[in-house]
Every structure is written in structure tokens, then in C-alpha cells.
C-alpha positions in Angstrom: 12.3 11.7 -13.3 8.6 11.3 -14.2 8.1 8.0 -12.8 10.0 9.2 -9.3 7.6 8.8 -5.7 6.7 12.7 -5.0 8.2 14.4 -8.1 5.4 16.5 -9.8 5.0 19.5 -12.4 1.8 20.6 -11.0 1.1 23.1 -8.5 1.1 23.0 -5.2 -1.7 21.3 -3.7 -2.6 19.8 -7.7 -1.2 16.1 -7.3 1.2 14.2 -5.4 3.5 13.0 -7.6 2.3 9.1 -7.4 0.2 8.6 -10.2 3.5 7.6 -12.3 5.1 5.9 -10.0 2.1 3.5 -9.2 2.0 3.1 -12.6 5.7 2.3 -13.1 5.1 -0.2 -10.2 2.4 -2.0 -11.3 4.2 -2.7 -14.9 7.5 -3.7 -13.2 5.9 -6.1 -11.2 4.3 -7.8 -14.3 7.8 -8.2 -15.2 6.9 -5.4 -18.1 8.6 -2.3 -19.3 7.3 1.1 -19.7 8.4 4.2 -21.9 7.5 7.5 -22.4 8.1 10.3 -25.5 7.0 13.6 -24.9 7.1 16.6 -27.4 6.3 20.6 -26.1 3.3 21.4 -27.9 2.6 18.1 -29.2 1.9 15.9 -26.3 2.8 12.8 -24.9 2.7 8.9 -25.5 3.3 6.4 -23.1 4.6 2.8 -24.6 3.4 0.0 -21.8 5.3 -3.6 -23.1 3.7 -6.7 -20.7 5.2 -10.4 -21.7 2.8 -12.1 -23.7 1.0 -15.4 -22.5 3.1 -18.6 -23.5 1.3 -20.1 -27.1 -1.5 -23.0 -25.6 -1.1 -21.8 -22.1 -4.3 -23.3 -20.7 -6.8 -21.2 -18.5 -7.2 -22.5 -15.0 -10.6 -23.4 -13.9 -11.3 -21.3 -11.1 -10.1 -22.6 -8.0 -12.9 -22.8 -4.9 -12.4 -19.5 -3.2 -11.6 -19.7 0.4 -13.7 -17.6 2.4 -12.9 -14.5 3.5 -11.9 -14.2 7.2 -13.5 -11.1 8.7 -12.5 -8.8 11.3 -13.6 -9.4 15.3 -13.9 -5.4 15.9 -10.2 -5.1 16.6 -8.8 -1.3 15.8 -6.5 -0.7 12.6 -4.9 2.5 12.6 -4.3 3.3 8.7 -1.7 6.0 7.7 -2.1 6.7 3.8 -1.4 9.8 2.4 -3.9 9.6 -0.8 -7.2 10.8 0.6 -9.0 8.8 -2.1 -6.9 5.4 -1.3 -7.5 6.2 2.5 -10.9 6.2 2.3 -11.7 3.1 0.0 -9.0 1.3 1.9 -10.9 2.4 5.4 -14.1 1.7 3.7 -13.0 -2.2 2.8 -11.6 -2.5 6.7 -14.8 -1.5 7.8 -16.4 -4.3 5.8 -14.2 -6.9 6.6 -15.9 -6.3 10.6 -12.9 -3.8 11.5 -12.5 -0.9 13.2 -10.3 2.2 11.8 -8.6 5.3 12.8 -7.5 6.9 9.3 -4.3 9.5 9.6 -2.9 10.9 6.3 0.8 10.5 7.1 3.1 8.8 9.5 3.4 11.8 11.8 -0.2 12.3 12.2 -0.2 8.5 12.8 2.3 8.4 15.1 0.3 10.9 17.7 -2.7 8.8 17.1 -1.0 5.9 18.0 1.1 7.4 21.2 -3.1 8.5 22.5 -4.9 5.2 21.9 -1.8 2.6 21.8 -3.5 0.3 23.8 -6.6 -0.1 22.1 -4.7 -0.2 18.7 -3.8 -3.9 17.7 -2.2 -3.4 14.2 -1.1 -0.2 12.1 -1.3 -0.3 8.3 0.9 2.0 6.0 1.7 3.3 3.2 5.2 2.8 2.4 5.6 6.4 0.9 4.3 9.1 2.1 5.6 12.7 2.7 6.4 13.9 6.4 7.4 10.7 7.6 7.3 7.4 5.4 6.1 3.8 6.5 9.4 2.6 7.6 9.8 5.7 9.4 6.8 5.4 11.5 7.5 1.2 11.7 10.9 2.6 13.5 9.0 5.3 15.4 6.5 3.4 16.8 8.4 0.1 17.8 10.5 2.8 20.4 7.2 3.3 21.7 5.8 -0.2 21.8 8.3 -2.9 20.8 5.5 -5.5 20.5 3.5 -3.2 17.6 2.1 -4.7 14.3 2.6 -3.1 11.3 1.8 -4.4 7.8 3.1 -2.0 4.8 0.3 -1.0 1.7 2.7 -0.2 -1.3 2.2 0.4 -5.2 5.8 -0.3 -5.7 7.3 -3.9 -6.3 8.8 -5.4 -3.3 9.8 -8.4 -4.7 9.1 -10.9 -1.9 9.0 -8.2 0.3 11.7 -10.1 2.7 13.8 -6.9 3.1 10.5 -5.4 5.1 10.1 -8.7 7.2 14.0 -8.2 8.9 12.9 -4.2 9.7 9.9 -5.4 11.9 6.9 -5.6 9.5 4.9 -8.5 10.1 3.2 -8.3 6.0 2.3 -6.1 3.2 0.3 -5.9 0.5 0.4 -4.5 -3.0 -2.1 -1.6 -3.9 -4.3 -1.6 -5.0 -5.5 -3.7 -2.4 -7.5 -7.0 -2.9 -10.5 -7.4 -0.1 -9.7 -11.0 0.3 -5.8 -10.7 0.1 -6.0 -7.4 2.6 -8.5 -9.8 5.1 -5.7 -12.9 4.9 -2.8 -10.8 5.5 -4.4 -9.0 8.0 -5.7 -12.3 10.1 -2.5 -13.7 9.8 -0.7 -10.3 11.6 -3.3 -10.3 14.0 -3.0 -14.3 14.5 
């Protein structure tokens, strides 16, 4: 159950439960395979397998970077959990030229929202959180506003993430977050 959203050994108030998990995510969607031995009194090893680069595979030259389209001042509310993610995350939205209300899960987000809905023009969220997940809050918020934007912030493999597009979300992004991925998707939901 170690590498399960939300399950911890720790006290309360210690950890979330997600450190695992991310981790499990991140090696699953480098199509690799983690394993874990763990002895009382004698600790614990964690085996991380990734596939190995074909033989002669060639580097690419680096491609010109496209330039990184900033924000025009518009308001993102952000609903993450992790207090450390939240603020890096709001930190990088400032950057990019944003604006950002920061709420630590969906129900917090979800009042936020319901005060200052029409100043808000795109929500970003954590797909798991405690109190009320991502989809949750997607579900909430389009009874409130049908015409909402919400992109989902995830350490978990999606795949292609197609499930997310049919339940309402207009894009989502793998944490950690890239600045220049988290600009693209987020000009693209904003249009």
C-alpha cells in the first residue's frame, strides 16, 4: 500500500502520503518499474528499473525553443494541497505575468471561486487532494458556472489524459511542472 495517494505511517500532521506515489508515477510514466524490500530493524531498499536507451540511439540537437507565451494579468485560482508545490507553482504563475489565488484543497477552492467567479478566468488543480479532489471541484464548479476552465496538475500518469478531456477539463499537466509546458497549456485554455 506504500505507493497508495494519502496512505502514510507517519503522524498526523508529519506527511501526506504522496511522496510514494509521485514517485510511483513518475517511474510508470517512463514506462519503468519500481520495487521495494523492507526488513524491521534493518531498513529499506527501493529497486527503480527505467528501459535503457536503444544501442546508437543518436542525441538530438536541440531544437530552437519557442518562446514562452506569458500571462496578460488574467486570475488563476490554484487548488494544490502540498504547501511547498503550491507555492513554487504560484510562484512560476506569477512569472509567467499571472495573477493567483492559491487554496489548499478543492473546498477551500470552491468558496474562493463562488466570491470572485467573475474575475477568475481559469482554475488549476491538483488531481488529488484530500476534502475534495480535482474532479470533484471540476464537477462542483461547472454547477456553478458551466462555462469554467479548469486544467488538472497531476504526479500520476494519465496516459493521454483523454479520459479528463470528456469530464470537462480543458488540459493538464504532469508535476512537476515545466514553466514553458505550464505557459503553453495554459495559453491554449485561456485561447
Amino acid at each position: 500500500r506504500i505507493f497508495e495517494p494519502f496512505f502514510t505511517t507517519k503522524e498526523v500532521g508529519q506527511g501526506s502520503g504522496l511522496g510514494l506515489a509521485q514517485v510511483y508515477g513518475i517511474v510508470k510514466q517512463h514506462r519503468g518499474y519500481i520495487d521495494v524490500v523492507s526488513q524491521v530493524g534493518a531498513g529499506t531498499i527501493f529497486f527503480i528499473y527505467l528501459p535503457a536507451a536503444p544501442t546508437g540511439a543518436m542525441i538530438a540537437s536541440e531544437a530552437p525553443q519557442e518562446p514562452v507565451p506569458p500571462g496578460q494579468g488574467e486570475l488563476i485560482l490554484l487548488a494544490e494541497d502540498d504547501p511547498t508545490v503550491r507555492e513554487v507553482v504560484q510562484a512560476g504563475l506569477q512569472q509567467l505575468g499571472y495573477r493567483v489565488l492559491a487554496a489548499a484543497n478543492g473546498q477551500e477552492a470552491r468558496q474562493v471561486y463562488e466570491q470572485r467567479q467573475d474575475e477568475i478566468a481559469l482554475v488549476l488543480t491538483d488531481l488529488l487532494m484530500p476534502v475534495m479532489d480535482g474532479l470533484a471541484l471540476c464537477e462542483s464548479l461547472r454547477a456553478l458556472d458551466p462555462a469554467v476552465k479548469v486544467v488538472m496538475i497531476t504526479g500520476h500518469p494519465l496516459g493521454d489524459g483523454e479520459h479528463l478531456l470528456v469530464q470537462g477539463i480543458v488540459g493538464w499537466i504532469q508535476k512537476p511542472p515545466d514553466q514553458a509546458q505550464l505557459a503553453r497549456v495554459l495559453r491554449r485554455a485561456l485561447g
